[in-house]
N, CA, C and O atoms as a GROMACS GRO file, in nm:
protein
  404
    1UNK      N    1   0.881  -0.970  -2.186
    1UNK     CA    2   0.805  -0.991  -2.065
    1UNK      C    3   0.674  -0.911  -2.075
    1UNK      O    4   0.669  -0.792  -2.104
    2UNK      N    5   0.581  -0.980  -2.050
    2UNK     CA    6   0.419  -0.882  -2.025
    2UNK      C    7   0.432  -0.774  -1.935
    2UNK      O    8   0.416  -0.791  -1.814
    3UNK      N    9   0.452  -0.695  -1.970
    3UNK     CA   10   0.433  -0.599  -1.814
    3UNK      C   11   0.272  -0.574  -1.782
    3UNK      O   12   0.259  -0.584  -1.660
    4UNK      N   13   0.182  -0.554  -1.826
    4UNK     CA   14   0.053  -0.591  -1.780
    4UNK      C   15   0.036  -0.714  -1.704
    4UNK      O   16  -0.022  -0.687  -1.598
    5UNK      N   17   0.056  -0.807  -1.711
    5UNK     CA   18   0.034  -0.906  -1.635
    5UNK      C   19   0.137  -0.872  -1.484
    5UNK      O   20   0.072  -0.858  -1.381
    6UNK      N   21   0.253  -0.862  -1.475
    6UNK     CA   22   0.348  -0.821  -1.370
    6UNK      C   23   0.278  -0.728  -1.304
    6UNK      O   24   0.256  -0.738  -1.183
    7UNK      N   25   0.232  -0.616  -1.385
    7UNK     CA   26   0.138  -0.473  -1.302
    7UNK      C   27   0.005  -0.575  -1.183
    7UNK      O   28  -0.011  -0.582  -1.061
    8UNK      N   29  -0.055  -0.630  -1.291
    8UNK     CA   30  -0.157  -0.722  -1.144
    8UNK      C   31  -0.077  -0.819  -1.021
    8UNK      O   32  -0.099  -0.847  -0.903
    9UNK      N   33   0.003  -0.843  -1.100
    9UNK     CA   34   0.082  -0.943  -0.971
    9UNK      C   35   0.124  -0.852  -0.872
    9UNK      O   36   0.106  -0.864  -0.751
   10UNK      N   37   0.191  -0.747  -0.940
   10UNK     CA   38   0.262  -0.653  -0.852
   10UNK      C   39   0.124  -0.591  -0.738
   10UNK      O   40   0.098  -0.598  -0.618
   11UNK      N   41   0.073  -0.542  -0.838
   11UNK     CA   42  -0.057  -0.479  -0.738
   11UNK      C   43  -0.085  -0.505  -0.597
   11UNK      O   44  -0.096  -0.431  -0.499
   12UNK      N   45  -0.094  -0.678  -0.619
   12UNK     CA   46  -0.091  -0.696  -0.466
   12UNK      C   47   0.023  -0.712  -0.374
   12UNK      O   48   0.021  -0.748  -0.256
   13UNK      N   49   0.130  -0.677  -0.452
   13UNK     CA   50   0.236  -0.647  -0.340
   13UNK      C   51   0.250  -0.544  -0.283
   13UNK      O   52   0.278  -0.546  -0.163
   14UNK      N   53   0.236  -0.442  -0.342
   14UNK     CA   54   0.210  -0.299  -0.331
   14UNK      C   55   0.070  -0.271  -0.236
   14UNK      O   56   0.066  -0.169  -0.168
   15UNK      N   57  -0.027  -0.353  -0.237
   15UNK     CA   58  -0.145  -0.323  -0.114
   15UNK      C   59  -0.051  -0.353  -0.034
   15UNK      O   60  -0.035  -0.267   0.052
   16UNK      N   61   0.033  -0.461  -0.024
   16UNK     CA   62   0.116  -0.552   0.115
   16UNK      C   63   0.180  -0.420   0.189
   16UNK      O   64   0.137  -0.383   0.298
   17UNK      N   65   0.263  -0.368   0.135
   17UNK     CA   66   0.361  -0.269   0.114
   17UNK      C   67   0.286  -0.174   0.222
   17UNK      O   68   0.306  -0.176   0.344
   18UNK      N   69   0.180  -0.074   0.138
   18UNK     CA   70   0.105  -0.002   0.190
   18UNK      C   71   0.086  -0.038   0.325
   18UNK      O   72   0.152   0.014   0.415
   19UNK      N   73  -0.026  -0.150   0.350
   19UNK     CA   74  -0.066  -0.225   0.468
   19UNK      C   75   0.028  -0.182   0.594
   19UNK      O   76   0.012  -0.106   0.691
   20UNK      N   77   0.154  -0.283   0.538
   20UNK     CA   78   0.239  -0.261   0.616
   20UNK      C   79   0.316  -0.142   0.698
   20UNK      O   80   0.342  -0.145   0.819
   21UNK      N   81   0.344  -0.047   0.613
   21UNK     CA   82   0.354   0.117   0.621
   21UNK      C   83   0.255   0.176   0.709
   21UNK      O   84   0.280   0.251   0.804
   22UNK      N   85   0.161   0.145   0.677
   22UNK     CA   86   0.029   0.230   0.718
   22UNK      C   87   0.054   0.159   0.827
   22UNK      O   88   0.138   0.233   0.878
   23UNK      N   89   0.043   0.069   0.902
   23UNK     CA   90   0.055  -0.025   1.053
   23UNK      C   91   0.153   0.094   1.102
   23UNK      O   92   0.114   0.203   1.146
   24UNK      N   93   0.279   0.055   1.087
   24UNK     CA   94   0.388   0.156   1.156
   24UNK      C   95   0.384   0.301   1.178
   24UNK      O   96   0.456   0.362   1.257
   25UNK      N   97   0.290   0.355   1.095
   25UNK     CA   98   0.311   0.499   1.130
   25UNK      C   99   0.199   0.529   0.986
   25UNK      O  100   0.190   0.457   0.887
   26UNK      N  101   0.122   0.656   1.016
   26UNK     CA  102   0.072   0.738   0.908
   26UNK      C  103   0.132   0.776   0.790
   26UNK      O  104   0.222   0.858   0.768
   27UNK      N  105   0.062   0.700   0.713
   27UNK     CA  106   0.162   0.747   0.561
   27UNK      C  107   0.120   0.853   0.439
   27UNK      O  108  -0.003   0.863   0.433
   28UNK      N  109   0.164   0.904   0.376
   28UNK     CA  110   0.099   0.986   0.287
   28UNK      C  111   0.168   0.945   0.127
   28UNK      O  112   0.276   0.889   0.111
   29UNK      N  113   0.068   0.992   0.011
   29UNK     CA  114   0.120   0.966  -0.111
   29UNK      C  115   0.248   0.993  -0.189
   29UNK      O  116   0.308   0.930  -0.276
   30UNK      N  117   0.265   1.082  -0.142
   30UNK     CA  118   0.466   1.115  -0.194
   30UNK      C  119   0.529   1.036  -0.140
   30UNK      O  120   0.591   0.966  -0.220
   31UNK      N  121   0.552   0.999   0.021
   31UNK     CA  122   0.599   0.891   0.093
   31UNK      C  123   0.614   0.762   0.019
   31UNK      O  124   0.712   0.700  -0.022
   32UNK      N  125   0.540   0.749   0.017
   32UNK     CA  126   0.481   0.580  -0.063
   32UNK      C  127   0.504   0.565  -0.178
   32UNK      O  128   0.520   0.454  -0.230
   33UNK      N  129   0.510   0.673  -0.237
   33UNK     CA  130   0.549   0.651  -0.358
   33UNK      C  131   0.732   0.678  -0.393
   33UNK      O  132   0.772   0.677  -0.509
   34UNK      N  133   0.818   0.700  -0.286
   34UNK     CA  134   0.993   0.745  -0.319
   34UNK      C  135   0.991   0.579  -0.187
   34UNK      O  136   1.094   0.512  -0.188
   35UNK      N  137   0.896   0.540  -0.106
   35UNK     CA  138   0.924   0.382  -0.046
   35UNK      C  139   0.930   0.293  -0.156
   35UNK      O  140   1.035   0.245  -0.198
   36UNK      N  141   0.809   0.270  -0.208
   36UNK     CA  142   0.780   0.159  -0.281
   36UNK      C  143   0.901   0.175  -0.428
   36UNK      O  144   0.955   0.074  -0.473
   37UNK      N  145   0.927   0.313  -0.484
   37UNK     CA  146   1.065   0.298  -0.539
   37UNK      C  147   1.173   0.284  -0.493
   37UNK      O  148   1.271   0.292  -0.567
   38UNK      N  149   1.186   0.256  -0.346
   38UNK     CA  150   1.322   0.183  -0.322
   38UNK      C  151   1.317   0.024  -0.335
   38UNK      O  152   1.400  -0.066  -0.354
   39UNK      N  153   1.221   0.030  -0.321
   39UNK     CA  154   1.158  -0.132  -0.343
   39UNK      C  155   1.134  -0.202  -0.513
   39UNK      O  156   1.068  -0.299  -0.549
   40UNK      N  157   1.199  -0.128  -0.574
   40UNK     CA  158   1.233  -0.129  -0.708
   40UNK      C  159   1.063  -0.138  -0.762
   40UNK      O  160   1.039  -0.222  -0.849
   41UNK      N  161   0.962  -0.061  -0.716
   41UNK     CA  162   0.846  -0.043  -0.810
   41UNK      C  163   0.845   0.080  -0.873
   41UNK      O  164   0.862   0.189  -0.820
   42UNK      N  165   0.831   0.065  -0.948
   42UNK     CA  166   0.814   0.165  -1.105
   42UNK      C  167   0.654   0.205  -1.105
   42UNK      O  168   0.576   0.154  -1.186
   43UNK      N  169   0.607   0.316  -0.988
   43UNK     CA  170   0.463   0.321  -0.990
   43UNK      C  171   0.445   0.509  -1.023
   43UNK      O  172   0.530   0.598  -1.017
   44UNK      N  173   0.361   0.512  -1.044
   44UNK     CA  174   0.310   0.677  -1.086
   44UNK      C  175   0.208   0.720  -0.978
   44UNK      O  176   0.150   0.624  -0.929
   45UNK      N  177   0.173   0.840  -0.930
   45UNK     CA  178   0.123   0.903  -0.894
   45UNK      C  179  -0.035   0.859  -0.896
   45UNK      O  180  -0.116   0.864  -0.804
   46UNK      N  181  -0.053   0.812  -1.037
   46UNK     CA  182  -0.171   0.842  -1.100
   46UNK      C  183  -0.219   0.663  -1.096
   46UNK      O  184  -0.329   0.619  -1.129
   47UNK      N  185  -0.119   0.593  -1.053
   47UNK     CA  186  -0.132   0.460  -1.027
   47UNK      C  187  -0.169   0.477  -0.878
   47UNK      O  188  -0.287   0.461  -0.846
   48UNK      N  189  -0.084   0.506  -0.792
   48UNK     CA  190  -0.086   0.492  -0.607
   48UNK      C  191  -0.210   0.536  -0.574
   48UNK      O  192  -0.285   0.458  -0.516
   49UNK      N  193  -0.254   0.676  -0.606
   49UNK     CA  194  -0.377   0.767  -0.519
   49UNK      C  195  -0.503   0.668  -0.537
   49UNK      O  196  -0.563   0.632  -0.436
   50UNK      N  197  -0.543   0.624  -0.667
   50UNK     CA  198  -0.667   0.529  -0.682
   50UNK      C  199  -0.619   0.442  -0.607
   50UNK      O  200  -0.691   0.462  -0.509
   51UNK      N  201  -0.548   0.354  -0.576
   51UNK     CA  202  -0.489   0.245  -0.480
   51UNK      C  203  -0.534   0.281  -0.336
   51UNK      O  204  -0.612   0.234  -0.253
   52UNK      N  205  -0.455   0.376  -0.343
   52UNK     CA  206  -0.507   0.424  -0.143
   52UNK      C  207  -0.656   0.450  -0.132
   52UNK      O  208  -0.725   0.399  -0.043
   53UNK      N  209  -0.706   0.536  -0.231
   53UNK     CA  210  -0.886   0.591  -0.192
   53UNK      C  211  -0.925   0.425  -0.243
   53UNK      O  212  -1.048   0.428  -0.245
   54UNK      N  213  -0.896   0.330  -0.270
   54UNK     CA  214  -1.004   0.208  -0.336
   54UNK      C  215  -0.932   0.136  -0.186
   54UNK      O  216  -1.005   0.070  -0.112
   55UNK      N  217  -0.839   0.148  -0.165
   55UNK     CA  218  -0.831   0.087  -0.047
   55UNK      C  219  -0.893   0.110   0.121
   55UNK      O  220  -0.921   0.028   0.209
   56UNK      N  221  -0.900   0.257   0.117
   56UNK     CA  222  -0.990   0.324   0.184
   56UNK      C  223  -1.122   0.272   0.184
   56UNK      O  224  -1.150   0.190   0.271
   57UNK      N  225  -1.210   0.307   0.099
   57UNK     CA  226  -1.312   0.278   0.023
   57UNK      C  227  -1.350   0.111   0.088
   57UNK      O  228  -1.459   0.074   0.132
   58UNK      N  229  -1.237   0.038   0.076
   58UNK     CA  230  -1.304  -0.146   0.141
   58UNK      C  231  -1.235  -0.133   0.349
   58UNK      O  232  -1.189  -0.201   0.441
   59UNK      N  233  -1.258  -0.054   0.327
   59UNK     CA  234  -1.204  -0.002   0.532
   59UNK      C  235  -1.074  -0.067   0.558
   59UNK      O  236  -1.053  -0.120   0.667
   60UNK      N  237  -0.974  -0.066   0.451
   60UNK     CA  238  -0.850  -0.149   0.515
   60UNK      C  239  -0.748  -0.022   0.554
   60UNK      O  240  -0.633  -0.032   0.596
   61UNK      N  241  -0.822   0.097   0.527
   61UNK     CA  242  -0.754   0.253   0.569
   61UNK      C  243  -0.836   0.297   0.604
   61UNK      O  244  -0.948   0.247   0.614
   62UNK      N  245  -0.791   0.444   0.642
   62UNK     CA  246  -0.865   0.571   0.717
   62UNK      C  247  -0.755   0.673   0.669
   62UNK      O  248  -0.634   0.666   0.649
   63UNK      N  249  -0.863   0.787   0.657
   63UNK     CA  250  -0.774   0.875   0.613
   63UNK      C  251  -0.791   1.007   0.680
   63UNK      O  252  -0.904   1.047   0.709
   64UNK      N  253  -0.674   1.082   0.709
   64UNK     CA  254  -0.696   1.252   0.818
   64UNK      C  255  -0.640   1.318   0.741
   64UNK      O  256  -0.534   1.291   0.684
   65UNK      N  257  -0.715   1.427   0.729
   65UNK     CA  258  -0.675   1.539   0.631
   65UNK      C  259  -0.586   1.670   0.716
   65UNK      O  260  -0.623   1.772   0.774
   66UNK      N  261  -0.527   1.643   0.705
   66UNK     CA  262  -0.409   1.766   0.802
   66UNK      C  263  -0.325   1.878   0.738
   66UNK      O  264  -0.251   1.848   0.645
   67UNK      N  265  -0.332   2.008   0.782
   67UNK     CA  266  -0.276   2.089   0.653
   67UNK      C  267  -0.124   2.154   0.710
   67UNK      O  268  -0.107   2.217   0.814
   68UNK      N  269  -0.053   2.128   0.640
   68UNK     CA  270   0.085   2.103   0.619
   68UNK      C  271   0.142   2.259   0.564
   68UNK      O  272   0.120   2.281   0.445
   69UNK      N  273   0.198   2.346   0.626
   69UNK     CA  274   0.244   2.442   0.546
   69UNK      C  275   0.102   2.499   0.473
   69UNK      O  276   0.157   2.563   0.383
   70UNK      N  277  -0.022   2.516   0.454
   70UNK     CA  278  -0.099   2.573   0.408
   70UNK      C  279  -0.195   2.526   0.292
   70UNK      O  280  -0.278   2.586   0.223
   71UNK      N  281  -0.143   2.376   0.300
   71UNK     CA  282  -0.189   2.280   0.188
   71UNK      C  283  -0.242   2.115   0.274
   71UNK      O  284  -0.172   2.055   0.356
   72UNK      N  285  -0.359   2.079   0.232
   72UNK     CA  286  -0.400   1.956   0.275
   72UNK      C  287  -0.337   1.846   0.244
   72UNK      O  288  -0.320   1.830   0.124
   73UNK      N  289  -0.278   1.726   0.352
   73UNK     CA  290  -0.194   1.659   0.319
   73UNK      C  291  -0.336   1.506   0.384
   73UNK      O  292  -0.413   1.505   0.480
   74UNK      N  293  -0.312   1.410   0.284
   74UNK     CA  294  -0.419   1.328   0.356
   74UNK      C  295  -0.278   1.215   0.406
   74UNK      O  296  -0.167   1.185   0.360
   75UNK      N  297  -0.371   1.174   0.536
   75UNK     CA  298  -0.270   1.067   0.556
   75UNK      C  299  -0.349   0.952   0.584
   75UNK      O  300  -0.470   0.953   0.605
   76UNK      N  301  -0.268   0.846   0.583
   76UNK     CA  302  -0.354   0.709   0.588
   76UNK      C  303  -0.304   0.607   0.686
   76UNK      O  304  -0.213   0.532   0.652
   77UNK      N  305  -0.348   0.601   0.787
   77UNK     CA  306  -0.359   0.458   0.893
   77UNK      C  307  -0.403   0.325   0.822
   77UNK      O  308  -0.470   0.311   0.720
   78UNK      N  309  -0.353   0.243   0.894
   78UNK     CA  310  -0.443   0.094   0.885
   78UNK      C  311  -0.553   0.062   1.000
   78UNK      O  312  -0.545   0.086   1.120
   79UNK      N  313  -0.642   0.010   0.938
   79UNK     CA  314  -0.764  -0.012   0.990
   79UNK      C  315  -0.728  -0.174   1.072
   79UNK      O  316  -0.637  -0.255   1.058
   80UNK      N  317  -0.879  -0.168   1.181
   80UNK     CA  318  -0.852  -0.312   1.198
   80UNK      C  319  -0.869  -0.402   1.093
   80UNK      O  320  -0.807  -0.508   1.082
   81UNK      N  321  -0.943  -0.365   1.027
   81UNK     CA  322  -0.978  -0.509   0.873
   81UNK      C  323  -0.860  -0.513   0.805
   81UNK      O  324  -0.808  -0.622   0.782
   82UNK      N  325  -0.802  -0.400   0.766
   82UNK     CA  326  -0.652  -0.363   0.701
   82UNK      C  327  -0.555  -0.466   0.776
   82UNK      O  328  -0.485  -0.549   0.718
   83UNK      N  329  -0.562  -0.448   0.917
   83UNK     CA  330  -0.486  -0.517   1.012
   83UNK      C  331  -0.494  -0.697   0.989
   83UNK      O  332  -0.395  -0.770   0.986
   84UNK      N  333  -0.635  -0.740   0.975
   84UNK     CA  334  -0.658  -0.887   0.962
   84UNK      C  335  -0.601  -0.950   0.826
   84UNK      O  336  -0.543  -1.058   0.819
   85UNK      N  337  -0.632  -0.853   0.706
   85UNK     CA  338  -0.599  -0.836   0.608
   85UNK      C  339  -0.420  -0.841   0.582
   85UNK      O  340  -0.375  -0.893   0.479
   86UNK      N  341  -0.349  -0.794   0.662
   86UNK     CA  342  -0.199  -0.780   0.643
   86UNK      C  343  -0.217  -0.904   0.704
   86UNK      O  344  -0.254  -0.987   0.621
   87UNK      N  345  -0.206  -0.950   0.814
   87UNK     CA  346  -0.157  -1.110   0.865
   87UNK      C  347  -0.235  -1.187   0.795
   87UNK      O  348  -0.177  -1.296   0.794
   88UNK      N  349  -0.364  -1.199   0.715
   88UNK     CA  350  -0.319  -1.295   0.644
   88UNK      C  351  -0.265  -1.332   0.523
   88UNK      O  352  -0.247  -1.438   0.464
   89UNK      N  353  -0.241  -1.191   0.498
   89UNK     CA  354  -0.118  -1.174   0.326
   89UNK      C  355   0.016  -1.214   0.373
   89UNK      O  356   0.109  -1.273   0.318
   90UNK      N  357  -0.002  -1.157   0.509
   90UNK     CA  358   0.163  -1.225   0.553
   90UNK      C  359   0.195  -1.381   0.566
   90UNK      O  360   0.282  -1.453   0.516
   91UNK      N  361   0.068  -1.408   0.670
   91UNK     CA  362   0.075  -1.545   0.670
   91UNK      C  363   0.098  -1.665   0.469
   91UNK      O  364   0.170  -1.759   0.434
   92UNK      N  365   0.010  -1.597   0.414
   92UNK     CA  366  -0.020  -1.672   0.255
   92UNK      C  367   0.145  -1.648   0.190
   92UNK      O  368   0.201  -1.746   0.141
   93UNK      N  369   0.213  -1.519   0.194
   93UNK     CA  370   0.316  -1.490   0.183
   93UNK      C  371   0.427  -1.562   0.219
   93UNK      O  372   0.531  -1.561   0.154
   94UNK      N  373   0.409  -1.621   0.318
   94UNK     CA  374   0.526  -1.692   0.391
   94UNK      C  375   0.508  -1.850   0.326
   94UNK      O  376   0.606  -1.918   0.298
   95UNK      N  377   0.394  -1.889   0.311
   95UNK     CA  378   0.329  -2.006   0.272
   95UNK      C  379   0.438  -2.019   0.158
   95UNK      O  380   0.540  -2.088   0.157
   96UNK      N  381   0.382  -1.928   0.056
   96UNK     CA  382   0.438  -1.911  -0.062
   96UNK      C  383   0.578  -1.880  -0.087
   96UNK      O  384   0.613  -1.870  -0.205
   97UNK      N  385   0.672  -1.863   0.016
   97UNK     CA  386   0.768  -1.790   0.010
   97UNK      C  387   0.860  -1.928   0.042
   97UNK      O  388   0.976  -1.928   0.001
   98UNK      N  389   0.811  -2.041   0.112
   98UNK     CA  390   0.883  -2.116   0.152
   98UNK      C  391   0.850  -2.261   0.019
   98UNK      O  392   0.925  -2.355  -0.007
   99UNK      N  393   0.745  -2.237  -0.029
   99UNK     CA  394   0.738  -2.339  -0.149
   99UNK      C  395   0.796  -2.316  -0.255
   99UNK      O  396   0.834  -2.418  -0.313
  100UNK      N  397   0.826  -2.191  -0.320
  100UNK     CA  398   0.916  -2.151  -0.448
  100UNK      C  399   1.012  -2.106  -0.426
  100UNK      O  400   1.074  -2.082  -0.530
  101UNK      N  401   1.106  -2.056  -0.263
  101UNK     CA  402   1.262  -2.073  -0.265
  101UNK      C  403   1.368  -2.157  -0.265
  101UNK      O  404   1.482  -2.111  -0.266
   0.00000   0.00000   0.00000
């Protein structure tokens, strides 16, 4: 199996993921990263953080820097664009979900 090719497919499941998370409650990078491995993704540290700041970066997050025990913890909301952005991955998702089951 390619796993490079799976890593891009995956990618955008993993924005989904995020998206979604970030809607429900403020999330942070350790979080997201012991979620998305229950979700059987195999992601690194060094994979997620560029993910969240590039996701940041196109306003589909926001991020608050809050210090935790004596150490800065960033956390990340969903934005409204983030917000338009999840319904219509959800919506395309469902599209797709009902043509290949």
């Amino acid at each position: 199996m390619d796993n490079k090719v799976l890593r891009k497919l995956f990618l955008g499941f993993i924005q989904i993921h995020i998206l979604h998370h970030a809607k429900e409650e403020a999330i942070y990078g350790s979080w997201m990263l012991e979620e998305l491995r229950e979700h059987g993704y195999e992601i690194s540290a060094g994979t997620l953080y560029p993910i969240l700041h590039n996701m940041e970066k196109d306003a589909l997050l926001e991020k608050e820097e809050v210090n935790v025990d004596g150490k800065i913890r960033k956390y990340y909301r969903i934005t409204s664009k983030g917000e338009t952005v999840l319904n219509e991955a959800r919506s395309k998702a469902y599209e797709l979900f009902k043509e290949i089951k």
